[in-house]
FITOR-279859 format. One record per residue: residue in three letters; x, y, z of N, C-alpha, C in turn. Coordinates in pm, whole numbers, plus 32768, in hexadecimal, padded with zeros to 4 digits. Atoms other than C-alpha are relative to their C-alpha. Layout:
residues N
AlaXYZXYZXYZ;...
//
This chain:
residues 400
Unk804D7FD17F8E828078D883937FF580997FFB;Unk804A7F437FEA81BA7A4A83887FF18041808A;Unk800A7FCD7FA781E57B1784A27FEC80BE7FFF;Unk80397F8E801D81537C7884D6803E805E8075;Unk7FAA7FB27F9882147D7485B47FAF80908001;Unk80407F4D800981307ECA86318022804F8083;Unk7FDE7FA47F7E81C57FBF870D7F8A805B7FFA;Unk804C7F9780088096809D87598017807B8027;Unk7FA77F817FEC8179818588117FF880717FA7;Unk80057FD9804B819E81FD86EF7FD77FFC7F6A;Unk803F804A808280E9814085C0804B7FEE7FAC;Unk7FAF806680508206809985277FC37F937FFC;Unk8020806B800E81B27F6B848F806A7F8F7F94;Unk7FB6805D804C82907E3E83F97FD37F7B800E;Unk80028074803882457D02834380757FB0800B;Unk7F78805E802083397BFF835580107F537FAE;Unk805B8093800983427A9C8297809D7FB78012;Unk7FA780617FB8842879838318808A80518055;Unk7FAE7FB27FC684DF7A9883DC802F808B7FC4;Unk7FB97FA1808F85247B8782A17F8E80717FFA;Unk80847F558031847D7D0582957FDC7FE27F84;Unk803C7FFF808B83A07CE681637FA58094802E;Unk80687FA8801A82C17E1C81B48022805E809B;Unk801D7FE77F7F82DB7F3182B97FB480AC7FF0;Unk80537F7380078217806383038002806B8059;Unk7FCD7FBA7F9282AF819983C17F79808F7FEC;Unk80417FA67FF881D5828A84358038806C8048;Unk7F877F697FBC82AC83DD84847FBA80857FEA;Unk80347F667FE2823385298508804A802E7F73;Unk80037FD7808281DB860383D480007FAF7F77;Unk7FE78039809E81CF84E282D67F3F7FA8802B;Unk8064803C7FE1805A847083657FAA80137FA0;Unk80687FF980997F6C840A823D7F7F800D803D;Unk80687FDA800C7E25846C823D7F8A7FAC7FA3;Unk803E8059807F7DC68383811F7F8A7FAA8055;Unk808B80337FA87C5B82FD81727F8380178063;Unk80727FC27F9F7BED83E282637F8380427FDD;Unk80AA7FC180237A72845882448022809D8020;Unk7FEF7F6F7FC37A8085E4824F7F9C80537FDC;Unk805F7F7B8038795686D48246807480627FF1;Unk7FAC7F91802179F387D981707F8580817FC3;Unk803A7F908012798C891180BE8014802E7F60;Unk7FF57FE6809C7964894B7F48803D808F8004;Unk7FA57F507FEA7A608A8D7F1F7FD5802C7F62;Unk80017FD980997A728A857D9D80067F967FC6;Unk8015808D807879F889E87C6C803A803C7F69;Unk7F887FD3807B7AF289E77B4D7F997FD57F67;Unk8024802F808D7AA889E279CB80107F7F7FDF;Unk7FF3806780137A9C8898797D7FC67F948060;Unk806880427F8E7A4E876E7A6880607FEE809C;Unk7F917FFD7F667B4387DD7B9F7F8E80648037;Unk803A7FF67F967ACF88617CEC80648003806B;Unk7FE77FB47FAF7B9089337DF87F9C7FAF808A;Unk802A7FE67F8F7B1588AE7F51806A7FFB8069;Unk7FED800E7F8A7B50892680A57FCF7FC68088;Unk7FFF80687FA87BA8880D81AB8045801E8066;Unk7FA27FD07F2A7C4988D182E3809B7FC87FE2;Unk7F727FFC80097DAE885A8266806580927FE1;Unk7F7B7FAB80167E5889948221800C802B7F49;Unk7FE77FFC809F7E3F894680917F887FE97FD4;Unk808E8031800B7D0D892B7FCB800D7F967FAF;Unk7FDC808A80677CD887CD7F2C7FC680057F85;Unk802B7FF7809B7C9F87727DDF7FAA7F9F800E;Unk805E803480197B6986E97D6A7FC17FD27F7F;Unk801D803E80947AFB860F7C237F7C800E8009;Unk808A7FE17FDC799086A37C0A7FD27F937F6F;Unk803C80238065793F85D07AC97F847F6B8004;Unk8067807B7FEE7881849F7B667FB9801A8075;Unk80447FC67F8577DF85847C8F7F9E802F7FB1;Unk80807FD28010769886067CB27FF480B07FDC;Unk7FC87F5A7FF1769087A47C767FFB80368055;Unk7FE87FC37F9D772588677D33800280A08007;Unk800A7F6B7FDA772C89CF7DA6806C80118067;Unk7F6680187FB0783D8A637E3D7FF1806C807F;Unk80097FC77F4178318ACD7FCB7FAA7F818027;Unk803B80687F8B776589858006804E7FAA803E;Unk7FA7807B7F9E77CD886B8101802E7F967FAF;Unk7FF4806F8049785887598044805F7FA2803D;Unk7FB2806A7FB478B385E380FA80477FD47F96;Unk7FC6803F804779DA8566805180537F9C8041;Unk7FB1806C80167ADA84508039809080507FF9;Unk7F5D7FBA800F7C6384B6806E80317F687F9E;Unk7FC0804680347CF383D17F4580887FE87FE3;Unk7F7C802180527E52843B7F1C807380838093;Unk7FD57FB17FA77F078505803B806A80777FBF;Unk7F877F7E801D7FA486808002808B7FCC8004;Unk7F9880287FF180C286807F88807A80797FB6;Unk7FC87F81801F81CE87A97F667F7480817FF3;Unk804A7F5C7FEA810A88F07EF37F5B7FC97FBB;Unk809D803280397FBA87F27E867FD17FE3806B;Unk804580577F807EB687AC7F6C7FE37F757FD0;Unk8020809E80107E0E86617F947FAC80017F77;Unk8055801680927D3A85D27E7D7FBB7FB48031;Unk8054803C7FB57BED85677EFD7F557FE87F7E;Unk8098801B80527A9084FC7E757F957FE2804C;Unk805880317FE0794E84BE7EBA7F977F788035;Unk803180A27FFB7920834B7EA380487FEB8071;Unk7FCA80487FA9795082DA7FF17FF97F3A8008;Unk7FD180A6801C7A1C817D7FF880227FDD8089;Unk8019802C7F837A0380BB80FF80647F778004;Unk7FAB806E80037B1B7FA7812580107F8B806F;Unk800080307FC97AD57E7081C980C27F877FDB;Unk7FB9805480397B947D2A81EB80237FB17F74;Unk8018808380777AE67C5C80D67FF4805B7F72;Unk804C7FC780657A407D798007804080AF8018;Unk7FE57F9680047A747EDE7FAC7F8380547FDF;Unk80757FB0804A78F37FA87F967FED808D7FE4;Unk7FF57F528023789381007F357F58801D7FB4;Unk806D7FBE8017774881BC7EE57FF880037F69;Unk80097F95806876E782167D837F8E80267FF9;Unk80347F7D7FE676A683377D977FAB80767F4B;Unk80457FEC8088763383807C207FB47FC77FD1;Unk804C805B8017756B825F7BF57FD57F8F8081;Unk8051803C7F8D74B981D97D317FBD7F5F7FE2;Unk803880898005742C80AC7C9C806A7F787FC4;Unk7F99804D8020757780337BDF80677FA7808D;Unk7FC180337FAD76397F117C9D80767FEA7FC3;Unk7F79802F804877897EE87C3080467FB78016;Unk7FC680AB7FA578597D837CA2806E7FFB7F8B;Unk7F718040805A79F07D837C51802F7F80808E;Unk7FD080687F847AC17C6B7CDA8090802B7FA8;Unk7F7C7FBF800A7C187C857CFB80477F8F7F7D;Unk7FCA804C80777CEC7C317BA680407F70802B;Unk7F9D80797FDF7E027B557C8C7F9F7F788056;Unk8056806C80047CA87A597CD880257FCF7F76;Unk7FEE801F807C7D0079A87B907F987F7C8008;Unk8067807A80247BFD78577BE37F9F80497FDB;Unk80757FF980457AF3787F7AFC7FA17FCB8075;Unk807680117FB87A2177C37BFF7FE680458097;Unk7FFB7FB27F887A94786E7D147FBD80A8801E;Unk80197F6480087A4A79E07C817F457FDA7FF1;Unk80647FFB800E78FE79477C0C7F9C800080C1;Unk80337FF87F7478A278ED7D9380048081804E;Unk7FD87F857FB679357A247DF77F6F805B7FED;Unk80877F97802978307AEC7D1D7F907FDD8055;Unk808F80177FF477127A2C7D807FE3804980A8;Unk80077F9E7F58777B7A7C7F067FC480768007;Unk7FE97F817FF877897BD37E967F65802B7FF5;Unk80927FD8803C76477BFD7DEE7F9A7FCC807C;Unk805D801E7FAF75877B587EF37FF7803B807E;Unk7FEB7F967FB875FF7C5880178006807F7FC9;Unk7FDE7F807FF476317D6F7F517F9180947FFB;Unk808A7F967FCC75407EB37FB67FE6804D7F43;Unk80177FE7809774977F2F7E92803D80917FFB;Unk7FD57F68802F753980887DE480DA7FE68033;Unk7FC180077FE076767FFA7E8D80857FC87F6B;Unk7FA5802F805777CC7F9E7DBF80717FB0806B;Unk7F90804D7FA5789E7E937E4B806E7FA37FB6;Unk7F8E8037803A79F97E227DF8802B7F968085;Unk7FAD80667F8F7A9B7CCF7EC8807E7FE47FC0;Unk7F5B804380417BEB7CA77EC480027F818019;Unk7FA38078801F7D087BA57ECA7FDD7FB68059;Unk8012803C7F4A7CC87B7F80567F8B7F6F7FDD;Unk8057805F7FEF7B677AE37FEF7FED7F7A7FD6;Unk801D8094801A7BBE79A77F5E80257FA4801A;Unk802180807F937B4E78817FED7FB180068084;Unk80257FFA7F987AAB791D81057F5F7FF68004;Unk805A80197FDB796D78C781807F7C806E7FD9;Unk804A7F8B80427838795A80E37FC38069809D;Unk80317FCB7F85778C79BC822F80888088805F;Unk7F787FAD7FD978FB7A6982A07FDD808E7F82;Unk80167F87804578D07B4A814F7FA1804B8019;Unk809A7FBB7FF177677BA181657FD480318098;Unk801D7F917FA1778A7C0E82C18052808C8005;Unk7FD67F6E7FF678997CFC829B7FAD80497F96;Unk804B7FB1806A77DA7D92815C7F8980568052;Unk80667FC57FC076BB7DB1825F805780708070;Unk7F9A7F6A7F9A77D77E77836C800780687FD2;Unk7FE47FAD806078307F59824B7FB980507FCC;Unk80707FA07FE877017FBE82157FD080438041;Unk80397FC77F6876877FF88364809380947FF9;Unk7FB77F897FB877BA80BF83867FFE808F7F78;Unk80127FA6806C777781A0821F7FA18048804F;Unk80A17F797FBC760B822982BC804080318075;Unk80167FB37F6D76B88261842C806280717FD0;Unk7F9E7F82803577D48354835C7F91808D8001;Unk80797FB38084769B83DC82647FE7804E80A2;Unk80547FBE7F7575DF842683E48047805F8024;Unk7FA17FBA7F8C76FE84B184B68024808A7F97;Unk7FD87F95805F775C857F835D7F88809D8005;Unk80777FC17FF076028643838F7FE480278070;Unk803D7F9E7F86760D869E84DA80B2800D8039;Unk7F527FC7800C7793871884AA7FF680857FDE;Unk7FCC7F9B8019781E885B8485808B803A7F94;Unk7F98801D8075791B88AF8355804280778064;Unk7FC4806780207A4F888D83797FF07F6C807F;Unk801E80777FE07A0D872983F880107F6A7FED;Unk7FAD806F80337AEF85D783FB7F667F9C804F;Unk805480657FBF79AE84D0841D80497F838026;Unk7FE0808680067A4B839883ED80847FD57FAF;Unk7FD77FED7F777B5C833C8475807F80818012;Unk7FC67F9F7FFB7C6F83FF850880A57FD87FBA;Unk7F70802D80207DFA83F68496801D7F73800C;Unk7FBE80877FFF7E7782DF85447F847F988008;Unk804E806C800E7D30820C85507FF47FE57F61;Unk8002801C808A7D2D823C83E6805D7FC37F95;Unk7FB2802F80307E5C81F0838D80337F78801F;Unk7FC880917FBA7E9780A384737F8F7FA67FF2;Unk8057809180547D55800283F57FE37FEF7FA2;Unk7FEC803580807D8A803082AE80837F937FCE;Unk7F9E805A7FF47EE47F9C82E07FCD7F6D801D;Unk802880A67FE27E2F7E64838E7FA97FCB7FB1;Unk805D804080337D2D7E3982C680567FBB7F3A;Unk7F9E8012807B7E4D7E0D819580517FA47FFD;Unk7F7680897FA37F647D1582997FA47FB0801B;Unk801480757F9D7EA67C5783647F8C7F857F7B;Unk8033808C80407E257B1182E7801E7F828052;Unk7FF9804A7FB27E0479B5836680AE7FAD7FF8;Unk7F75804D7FF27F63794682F5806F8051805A;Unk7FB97FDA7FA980107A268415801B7F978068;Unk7FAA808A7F8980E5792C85397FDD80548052;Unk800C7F947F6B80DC7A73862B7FE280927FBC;Unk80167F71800C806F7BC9863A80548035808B;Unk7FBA7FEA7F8D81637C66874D7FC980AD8000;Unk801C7FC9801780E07DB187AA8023805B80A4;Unk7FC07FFA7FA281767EA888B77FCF80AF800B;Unk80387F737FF181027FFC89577F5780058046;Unk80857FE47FC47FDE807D89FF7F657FBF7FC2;Unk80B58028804F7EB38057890580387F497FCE;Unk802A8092800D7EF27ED489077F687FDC7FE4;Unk80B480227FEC7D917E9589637FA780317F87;Unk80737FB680817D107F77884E7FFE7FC07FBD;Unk7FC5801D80447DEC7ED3877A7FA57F8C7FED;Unk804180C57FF07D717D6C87D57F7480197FD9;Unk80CD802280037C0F7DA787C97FF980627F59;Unk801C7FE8809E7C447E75864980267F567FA7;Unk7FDB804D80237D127D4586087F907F8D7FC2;Unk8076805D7FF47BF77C4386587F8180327FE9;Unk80767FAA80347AF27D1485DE80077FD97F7D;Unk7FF5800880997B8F7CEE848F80087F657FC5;Unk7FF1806F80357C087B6F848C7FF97FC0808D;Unk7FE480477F6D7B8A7AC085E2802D7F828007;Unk7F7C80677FFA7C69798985B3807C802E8014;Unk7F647FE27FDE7D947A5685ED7FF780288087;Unk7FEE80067F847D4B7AA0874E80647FAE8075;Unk7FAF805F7F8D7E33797587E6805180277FF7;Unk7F827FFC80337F4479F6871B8044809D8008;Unk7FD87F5F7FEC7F477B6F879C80698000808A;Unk7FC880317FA380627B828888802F80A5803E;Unk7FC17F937FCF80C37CB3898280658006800A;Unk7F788010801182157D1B89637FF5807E8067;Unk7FBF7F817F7882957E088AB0805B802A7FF3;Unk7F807F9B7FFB83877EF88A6A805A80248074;Unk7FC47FEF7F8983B37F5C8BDD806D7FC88019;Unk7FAE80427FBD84D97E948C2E809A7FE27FA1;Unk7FB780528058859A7E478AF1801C80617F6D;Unk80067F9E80BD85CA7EE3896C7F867FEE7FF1;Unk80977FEA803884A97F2488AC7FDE7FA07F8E;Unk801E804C806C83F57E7187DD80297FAE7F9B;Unk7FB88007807B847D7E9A869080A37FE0801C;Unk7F7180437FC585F27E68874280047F9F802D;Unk802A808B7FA885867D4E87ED80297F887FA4;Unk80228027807D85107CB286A080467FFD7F8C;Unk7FC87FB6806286217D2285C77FD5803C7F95;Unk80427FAF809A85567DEC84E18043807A7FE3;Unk7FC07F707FF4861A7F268552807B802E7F9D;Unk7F43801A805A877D7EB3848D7FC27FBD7F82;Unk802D802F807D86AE7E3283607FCD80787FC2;Unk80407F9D804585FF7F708322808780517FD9;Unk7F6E7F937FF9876D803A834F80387F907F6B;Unk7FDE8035805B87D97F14824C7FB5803B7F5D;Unk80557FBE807D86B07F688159802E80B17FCE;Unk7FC57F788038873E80E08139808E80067F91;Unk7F67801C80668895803C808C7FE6801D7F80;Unk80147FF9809388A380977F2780077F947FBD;Unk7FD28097802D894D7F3A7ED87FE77F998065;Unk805F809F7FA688627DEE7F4880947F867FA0;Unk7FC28088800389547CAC7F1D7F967F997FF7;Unk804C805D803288C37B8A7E4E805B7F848046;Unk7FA280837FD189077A137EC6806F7FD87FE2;Unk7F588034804589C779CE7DBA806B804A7FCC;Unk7F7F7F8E80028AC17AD67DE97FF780807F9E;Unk80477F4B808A8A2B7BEF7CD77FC88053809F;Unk804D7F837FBC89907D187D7E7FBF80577FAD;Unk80287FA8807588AE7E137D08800B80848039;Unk7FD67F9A7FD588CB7F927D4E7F6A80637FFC;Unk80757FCB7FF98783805E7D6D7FFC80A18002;Unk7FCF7FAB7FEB879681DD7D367F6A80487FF3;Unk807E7F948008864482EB7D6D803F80687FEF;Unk7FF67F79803B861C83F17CB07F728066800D;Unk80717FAA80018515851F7C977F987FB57FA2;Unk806780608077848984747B607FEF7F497FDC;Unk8031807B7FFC84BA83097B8080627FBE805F;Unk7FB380697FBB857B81D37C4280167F8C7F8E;Unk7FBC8089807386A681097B5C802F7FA4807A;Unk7FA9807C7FD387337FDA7BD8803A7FC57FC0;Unk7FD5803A804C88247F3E7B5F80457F59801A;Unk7FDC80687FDA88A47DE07B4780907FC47FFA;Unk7F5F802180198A167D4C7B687FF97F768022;Unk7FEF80A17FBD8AA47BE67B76804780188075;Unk7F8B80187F908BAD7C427C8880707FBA7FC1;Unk7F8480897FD68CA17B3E7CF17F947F977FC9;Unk8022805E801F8BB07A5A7C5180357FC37F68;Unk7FEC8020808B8C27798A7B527FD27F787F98;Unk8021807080418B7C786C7B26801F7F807FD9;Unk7FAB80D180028BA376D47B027FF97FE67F87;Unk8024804180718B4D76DF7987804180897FAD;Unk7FB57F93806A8B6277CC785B7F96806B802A;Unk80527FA87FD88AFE7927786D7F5680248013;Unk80868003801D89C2790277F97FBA7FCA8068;Unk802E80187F4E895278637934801E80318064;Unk7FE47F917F9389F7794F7A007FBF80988006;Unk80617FA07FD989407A4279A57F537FEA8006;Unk808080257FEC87FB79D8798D7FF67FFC8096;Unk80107FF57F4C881E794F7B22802380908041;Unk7FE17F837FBC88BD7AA37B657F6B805E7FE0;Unk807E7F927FFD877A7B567AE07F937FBF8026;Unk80A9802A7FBB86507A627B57801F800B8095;Unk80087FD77F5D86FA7A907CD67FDC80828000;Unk7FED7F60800387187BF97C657F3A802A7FF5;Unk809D7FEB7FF6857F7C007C0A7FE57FC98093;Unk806880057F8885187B767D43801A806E806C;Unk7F917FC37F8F861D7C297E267FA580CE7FC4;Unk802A7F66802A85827D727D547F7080138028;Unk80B97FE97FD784017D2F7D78803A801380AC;Unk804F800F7F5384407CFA7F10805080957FF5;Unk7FD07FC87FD4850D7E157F257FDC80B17FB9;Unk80607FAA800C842F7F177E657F647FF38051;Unk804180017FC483297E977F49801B80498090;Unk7FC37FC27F8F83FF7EF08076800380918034;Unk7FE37F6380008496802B80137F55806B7FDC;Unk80757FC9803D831F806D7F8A801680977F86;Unk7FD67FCC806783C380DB7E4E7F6D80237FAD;Unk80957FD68070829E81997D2D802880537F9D;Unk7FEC7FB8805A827A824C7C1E803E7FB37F7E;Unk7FCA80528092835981D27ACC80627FA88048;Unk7FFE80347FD1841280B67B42807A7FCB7F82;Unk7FC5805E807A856C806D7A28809E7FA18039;Unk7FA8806A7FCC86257F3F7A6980607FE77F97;Unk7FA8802D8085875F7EEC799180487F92804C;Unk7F9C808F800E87B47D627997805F800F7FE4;Unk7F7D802C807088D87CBA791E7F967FD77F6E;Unk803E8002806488997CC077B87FF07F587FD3;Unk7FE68072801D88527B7077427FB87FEF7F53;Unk802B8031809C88227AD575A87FB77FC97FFB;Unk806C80628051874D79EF759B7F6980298070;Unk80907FC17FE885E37A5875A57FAB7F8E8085;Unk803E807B7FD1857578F8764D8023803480CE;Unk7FC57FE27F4D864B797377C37F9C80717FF1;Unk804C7F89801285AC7ACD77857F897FFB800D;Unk8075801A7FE9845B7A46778780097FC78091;Unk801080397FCF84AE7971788D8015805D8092;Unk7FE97F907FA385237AA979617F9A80548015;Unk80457FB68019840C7B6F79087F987FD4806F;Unk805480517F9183277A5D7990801380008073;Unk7FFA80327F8083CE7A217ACE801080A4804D;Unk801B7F707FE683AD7BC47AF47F6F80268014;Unk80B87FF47FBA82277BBE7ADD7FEA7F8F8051;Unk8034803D7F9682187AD17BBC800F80308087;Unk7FC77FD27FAF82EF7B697CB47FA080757FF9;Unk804B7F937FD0822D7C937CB27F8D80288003;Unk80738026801680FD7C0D7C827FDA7FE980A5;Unk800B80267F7681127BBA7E1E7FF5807B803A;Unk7FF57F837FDD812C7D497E6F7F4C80107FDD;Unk805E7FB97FDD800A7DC47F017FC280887FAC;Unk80167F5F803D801C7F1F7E4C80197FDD7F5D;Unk7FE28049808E7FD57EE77CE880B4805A7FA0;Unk7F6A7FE4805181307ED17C117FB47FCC7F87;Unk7FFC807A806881367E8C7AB88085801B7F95;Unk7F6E80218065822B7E1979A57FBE80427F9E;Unk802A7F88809D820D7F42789A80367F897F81;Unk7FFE8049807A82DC7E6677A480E180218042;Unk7F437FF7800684847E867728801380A47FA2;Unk80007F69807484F87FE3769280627FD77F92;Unk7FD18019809385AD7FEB754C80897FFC8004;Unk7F6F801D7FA487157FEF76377FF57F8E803C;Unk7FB780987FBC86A27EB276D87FCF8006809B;Unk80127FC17F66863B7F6C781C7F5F7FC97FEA;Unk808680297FD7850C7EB878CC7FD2808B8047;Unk80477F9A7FAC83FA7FB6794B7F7B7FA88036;Unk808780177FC182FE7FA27A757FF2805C8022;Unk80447FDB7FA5820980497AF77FAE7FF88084;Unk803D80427F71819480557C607FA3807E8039;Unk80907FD47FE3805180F57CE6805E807A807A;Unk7FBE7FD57F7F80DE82217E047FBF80228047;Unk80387FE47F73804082047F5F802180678050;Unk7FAE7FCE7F7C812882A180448089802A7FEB;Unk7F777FE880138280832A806980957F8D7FD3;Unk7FAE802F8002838C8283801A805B7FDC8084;Unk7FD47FF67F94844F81E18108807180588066;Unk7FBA7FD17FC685638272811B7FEE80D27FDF;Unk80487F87802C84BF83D280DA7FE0802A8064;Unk7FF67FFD7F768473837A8238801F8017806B;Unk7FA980217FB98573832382C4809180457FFB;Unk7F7D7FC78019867A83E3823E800780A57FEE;Unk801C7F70800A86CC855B821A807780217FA7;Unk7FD87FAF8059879F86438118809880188046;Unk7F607FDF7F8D893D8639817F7FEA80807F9D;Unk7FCF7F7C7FFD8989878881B58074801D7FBE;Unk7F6B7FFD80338AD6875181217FF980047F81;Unk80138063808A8A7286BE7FBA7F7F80547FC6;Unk80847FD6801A8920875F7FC97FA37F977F9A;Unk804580808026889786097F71803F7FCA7F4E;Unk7FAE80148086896D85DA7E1F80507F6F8027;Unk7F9F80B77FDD8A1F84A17EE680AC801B7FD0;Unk7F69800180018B9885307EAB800F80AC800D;Unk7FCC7F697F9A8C4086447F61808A80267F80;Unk7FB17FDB80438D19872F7E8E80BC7FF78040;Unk7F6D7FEE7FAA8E9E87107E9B803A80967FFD;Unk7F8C7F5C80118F8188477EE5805F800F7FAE;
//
C-alpha cells in the first residue's frame, strides 16, 4: 500500500510503501532548487567556444551551452530553462530549450529546426507493442516543430488522457513565449520556487497506485485541485490532515524517526549482515558484512543471501538518502561467476525501480561494483545535517 505524505507548511514531501520511507523530499530554507523555472535573463558574456555567461537576477551568472541556440549577441534578453541549480561558487546551468514536464509526456520546442518532430519513449516501456501504441498516440497529438518524450508514467494509459495533456503543454509553452514579451529582465515567468518545485515533485509521485494522499497545512486546497488537475481519479483519496490539536504530520505518520534512522551510517539486513554507507567529496562506498549471520548451509550460500538482501536494501536506500555521483559498493567476495551474475542481475533490477536514472558501470579489477546515479538535489543528509564543531566533520575527535 502507497501512501503520499505533503506538509505544505513547509513542502516536505514523503513516499511511503507498506509503511516503509522509500523516498522523501525536504525542502529547507537556503537549499530551494530552482531547477525548471522559466527566467527572462540577460546575455552578459559569450565565451570562446560554445558557453554563454547569462544574467538571471540570482546573484551568480549562469552558464549557458550556446551550441544548439540560435545567435546570439550579448546584452540581449534571453528566455531560458534553469537545468541544474547553483551550486557552491557555480551558478545554475540553464538553456534555451524550454521543457515542459507533464504527467504522461515530457515536450519542448525545437528551436533549430521548426519543422523536425522528434518522439522518445521511455527505455523502462520494454513492450514492443506497447511503445509502438505509445508512438502512434504521440504522433497523432504532437504540434508540428515540437519534440516529445513520454515516460514510464504513460503506459497503458488511455490515448485521449495523453493527447490532451500534450494539447495542455502546449497551450501552456505560447502563454510563457506571451507573458515572456511583455516582461521585464530580470524576470521569473514560469513558475515561482515553491510552485516549481512541488509540481515537479507531483508530477514524478503521484500515480494511480497511491491508497492515500494525506496532506496538511494551509494551501490544502491548492494542493487538491494541482493534485486532480494532474491525475483526477485520485481525488477520493486526498485526505486533510489538521495539525491544530495533535503532532504533525510527519510525527503522526512516523516518517519523522525513519528519516533520523536514514542518517545511520550502518542499515541492518534481515538476515543479520549489515551494510555501512560512508560520503565522501568524490564518491559514496558501501560496504557489505555478513554480521551475526551465519547461515543454514555452506558459506557459499551465506553469502550470496547476505549480498542479494544487501542489493535491494542498497538500491532503496540510495534512493532515500538520494545518494549520486560514483556510487562503489564492495560485496562479500564470492567464486563462482554463476552467484555473481546472479547478484549482478538482482542489482539492475533493484535499481532499475529508481526514478533518477542509476546505472551499473560494470566490476573493477578489485572486485568493487560501480554505479552511477544521475544528481538532482542535495543529498539527504547534506540537508539535514551540519559540520561537528569538534571533529570538523572527520567523524573522530582527537585524544589528549
Amino acid at each position: 500500500m502507497n501512501r503520499l505524505f505533503i506538509n505544505s507548511k513547509n513542502g516536505h514531501v514523503a513516499l511511503t510503501e507498506d509503511g516503509k520511507l522509500r523516498e522523501i523530499y525536504i525542502n529547507q530554507a537556503g537549499h530551494d532548487t530552482i531547477v525548471g523555472q522559466i527566467i527572462l535573463g540577460r546575455l552578459d558574456a559569450i565565451l570562446p567556444g560554445q558557453f554563454a555567461f547569462v544574467d538571471i537576477g540570482q546573484g551568480k551568472n549562469a552558464l549557458m551551452n550556446t551550441s544548439r541556440d540560435v545567435p546570439l549577441k550579448k546584452g540581449q534578453p534571453v528566455l531560458v530553462q534553469v537545468y541544474k541549480d547553483p551550486t557552491g561558487a557555480k551558478g545554475a546551468y540553464v538553456g534555451t530549450e524550454l521543457r515542459h514536464k507533464g504527467q504522461y509526456v515530457i515536450i519542448s520546442e525545437n528551436q533549430a529546426n521548426k519543422i523536425k518532430n522528434d518522439i522518445g519513449i521511455s527505455q523502462k516501456i520494454t513492450d514492443p507493442k506497447e511503445r509502438k501504441r505509445i508512438r502512434t498516440i504521440v504522433q497523432q497529438a504532437q504540434p508540428k516543430g515540437y519534440s516529445i518524450i513520454a515516460r514510464t508514467n504513460a503506459e497503458g494509459v488511455d490515448s485521449e488522457i495523453i493527447a490532451s495533456e500534450i494539447e495542455a503543454l502546449h497551450s501552456l509553452h505560447h502563454k510563457i513565449k506571451s507573458r515572456a514579451q511583455h516582461s521585464v529582465f530580470p524576470a521569473t515567468i514560469y513558475p515561482n520556487a515553491k510552485e516549481a518545485q512541488l509540481h515537479s515533485l507531483l508530477t514524478d509521485l503521484l500515480s494511480d497506485n497511491l491508497s492515500e494522499i494525506w496532506v496538511s497545512g494551509n494551501d490544502y486546497n491548492e494542493i487538491k485541485r494541482t493534485i486532480t488537475g494532474l491525475i483526477p481519479s485520485l481525488e477520493d483519496r486526498i485526505i486533510f490532515y489538521d495539525e491544530a490539536d495533535g503532532p504533525g504530520l510527519f510525527s503522526a505518520k512516523n516518517i519523522t524517526t525513519q528519516i533520523a534512522t536514514a542518517l545511520n551510517k550502518t542499515v541492518q539486513l534481515p538476515c543479520g549482515g549489515f551494510i555501512t554507507i560512508e560520503q565522501t567529496e568524490a564518491c559514496v562506498v558501501i560496504d557489505v558484512n555478513t554480521g551475526r549471520f551465519t547461515g543454514q548451509k555452506d558459506s557459499r550460500t551465506t553469502f550470496l543471501e547476505t549480498n542479494l538482501e544487501a542489493a535491494a536494501c542498497i538500491a532503496w536506500q540510495i534512493a532515500l538518502r538520494n545518494l549520486s555521483g560514483i556510487i562503489i559498493i564492495d560485496f562479500i567476495d564470492m567464486k563462482y561467476q554463476t552467484d555473481i551474475k546472479i547478484l549482478l542481475d538482482a542489482l539492475k533490477s533493484e535499481i532499475s525501480k529508481d526514478r533518477i536514472k542509476t546505472e551499473l558501470v560494470g566490476i573493477t579489477t578489485l572486485g568493487l561494483v560501480q554505479l552511477t546515479r544521475k544528481r538532482t538535489r542535495e543529498p539527504l543528509a547534506r540537508l539535514l545535517e551540519k559540520e561537528c564543531p569538534a571533529c570538523k566533520g572527520k567523524g573522530r575527535i582527537a585524544t589528549e
